[in-house]
C-alpha positions in Angstrom: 5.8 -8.2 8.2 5.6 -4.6 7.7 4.8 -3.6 3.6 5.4 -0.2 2.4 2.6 1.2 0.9 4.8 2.7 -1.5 8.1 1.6 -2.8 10.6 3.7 -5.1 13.2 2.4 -7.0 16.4 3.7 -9.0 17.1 1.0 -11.6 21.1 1.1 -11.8 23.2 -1.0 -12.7 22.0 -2.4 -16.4 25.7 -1.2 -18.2 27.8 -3.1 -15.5 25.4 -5.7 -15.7 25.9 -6.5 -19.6 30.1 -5.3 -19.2 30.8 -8.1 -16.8 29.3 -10.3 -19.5 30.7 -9.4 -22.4 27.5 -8.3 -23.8 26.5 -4.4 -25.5 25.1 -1.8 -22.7 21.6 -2.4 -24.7 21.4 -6.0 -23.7 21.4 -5.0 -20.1 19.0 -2.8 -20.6 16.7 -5.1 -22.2 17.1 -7.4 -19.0 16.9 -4.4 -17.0 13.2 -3.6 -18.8 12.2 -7.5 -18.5 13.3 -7.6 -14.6 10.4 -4.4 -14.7 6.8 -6.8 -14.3 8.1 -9.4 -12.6 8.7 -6.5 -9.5 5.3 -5.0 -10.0 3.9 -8.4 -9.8 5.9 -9.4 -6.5 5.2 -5.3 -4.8 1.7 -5.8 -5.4 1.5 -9.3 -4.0 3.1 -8.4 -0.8 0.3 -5.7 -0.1 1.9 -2.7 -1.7 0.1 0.1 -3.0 2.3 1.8 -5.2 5.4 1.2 -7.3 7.4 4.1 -8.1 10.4 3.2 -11.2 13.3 5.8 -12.4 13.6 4.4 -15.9 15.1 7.9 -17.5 16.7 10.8 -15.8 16.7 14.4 -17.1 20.4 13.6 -17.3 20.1 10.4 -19.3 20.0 12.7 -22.7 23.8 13.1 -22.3 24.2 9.8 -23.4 24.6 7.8 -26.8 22.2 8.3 -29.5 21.6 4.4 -30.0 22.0 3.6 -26.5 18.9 6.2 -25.7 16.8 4.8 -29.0 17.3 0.9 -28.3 16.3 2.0 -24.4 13.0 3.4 -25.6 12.5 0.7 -27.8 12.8 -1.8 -25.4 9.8 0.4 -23.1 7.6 0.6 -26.2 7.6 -3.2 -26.2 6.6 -3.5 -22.7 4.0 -1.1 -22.7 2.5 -2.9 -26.0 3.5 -6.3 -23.9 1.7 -5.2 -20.6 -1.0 -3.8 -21.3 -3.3 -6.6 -20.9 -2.1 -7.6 -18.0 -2.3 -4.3 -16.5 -6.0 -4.0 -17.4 -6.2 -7.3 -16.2 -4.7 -6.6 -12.8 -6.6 -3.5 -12.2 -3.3 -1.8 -12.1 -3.1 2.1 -13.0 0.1 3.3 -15.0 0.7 6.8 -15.2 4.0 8.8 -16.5 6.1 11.4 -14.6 8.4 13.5 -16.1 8.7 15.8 -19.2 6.6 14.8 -22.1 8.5 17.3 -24.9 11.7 15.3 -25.8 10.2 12.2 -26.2 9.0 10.8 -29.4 5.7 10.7 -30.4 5.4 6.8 -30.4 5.9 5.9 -27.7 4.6 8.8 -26.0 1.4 8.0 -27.5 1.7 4.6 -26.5 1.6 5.7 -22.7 -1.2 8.3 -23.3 -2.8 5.2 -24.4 -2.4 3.2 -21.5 -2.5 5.7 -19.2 -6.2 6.2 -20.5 -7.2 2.9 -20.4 -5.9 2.3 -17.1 -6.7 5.7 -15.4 -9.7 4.5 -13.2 -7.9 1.3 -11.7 -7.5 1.5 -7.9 -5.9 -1.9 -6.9 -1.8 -0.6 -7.9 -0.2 2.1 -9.1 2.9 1.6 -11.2 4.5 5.2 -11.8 7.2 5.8 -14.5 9.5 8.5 -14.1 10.9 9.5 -17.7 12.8 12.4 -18.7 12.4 13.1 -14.9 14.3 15.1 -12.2 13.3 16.3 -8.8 14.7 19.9 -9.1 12.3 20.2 -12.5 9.9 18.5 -10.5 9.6 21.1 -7.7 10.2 24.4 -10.2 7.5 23.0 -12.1 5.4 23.3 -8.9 6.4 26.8 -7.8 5.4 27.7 -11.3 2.0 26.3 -10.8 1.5 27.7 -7.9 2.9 31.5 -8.8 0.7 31.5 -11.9 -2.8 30.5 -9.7 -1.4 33.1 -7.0 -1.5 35.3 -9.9 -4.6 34.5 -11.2 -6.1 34.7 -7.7 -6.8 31.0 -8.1 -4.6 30.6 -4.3 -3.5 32.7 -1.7 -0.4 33.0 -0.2 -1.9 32.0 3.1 -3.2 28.8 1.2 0.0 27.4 0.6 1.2 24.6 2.9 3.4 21.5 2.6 0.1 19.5 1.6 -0.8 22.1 -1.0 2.5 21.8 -2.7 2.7 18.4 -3.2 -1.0 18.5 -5.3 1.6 20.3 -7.4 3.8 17.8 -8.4 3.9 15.0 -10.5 3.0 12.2 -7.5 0.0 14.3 -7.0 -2.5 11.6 -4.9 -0.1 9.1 -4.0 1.5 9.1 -0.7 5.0 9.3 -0.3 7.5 6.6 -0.7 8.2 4.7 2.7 11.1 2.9 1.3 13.3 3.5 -1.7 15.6 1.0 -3.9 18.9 1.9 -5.3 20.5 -1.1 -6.9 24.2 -1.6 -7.8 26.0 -0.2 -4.9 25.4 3.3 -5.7 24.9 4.9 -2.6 22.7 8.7 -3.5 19.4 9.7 -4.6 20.4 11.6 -7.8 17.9 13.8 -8.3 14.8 11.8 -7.8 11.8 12.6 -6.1 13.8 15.6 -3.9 10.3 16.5 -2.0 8.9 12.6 -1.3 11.8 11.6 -0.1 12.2 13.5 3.1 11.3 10.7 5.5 11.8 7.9 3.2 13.8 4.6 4.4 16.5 4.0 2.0 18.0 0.6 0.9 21.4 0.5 -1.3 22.0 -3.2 -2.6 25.3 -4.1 -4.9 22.9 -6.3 -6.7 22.3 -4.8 -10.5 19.6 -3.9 -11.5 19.1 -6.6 -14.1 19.0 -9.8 -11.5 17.3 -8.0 -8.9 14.2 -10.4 -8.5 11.7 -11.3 -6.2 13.5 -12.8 -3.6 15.6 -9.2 -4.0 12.7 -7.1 -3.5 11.0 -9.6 -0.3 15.2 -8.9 1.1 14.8 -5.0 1.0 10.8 -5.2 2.5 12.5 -7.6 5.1 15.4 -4.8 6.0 12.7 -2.1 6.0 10.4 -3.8 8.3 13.0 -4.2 11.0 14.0 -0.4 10.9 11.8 2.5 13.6 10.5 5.2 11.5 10.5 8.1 13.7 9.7 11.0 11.4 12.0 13.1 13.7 10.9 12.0 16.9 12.6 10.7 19.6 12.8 7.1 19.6 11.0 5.4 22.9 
């Protein structure tokens, strides 16, 4: 069977999840956090290279105080939770996203890991945070107008290739398949450039009991499709 090197996934679903059980919005998100390794565990199994997770939108600030606290409370445990497994694994966890609204704890529990982890080749588990793909690609075009400026690159330097060193995948190639789970059926603002030729895969399935046997389903579906990168098919 075909693997993706490099799966994306939008995580949706954890408020339904909890609604349609009677529980608070925060229990589904602590499922929702839990479901998290046992997918990293199963993508990397399978031969993947790369695991790509939308845990918090640029959006997500919009809504509910507690709601946003127990979330990141509930990612500060599974960082503190993971990391020995992720050392143990030889898996490398970096953030993506804004680092300015979020607080200092665990913000410095990911510069931790990230650290220890930084020279691990076998995975790579990205965490988009406070992440959007429009602030994504401006923060690019930034980069590269202030080394145009500073003579650091030439117009005539910049190509597609170039541009992507600028944003926050830098390194990793681009997703082949991406995840959206609970029947939501758009990309909403994530990873705008890398997703240009990536095969996507809606499910109804929430986020919170998407498993293994979930994520073998959507590799399955993505081996049978032709990727043509805009060619014609033979």
């Amino acid at each position: 069977m075909m693997v993706p090197r490099h799966i994306a996934v939008i995580m949706d679903g954890n408020g339904r999840w909890a609604k349609k059980r009677g529980l608070p919005r925060t229990a589904g998100h602590r499922q929702g956090v839990r479901r998290i390794k046992e997918i990293v565990r199963e993508a990397k199994r399978i031969g993947a290279q790369a695991l790509t997770i939308f845990a918090f939108s640029t959006e997500n600030w919009d809504r509910p105080k507690k709601e946003i606290d127990f979330l990141f409370s509930y990612i500060d445990r599974f960082l503190s939770e993971y990391k020995k497994e992720l050392i143990k694994e030889d898996i490398c966890l970096r953030m993506i996203g804004r680092d300015t609204r979020i607080n200092k704890g665990t913000l410095k529990k990911i510069r931790e890991v990230e650290s220890l982890t930084k020279n691990h080749k076998s995975f790579f588990f990205n965490i988009a945070l406070d992440y959007g793909g429009r602030w994504d690609i401006l923060e690019a075009v930034s980069g590269i107008v202030s080394d145009c400026l500073n003579q650091k690159l030439a117009k005539s330097e910049i190509t597609e290739k170039v541009f992507s060193d600028y944003l926050s995948l830098k390194g990793i190639p681009d997703p082949d398949l991406l995840i959206r789970t609970s029947g939501e059926q758009r990309i909403s603002n994530f990873l705008l450039w890398h997703l240009a030729y990536t095969e996507l895969y809606f499910t109804k399935t929430f986020w919170p009991d998407f498993d293994k046997a979930c994520l073998l389903e959507a590799v399955k579906a993505y081996a049978e499709r032709e990727r043509r990168y805009g060619q014609i098919a033979e």
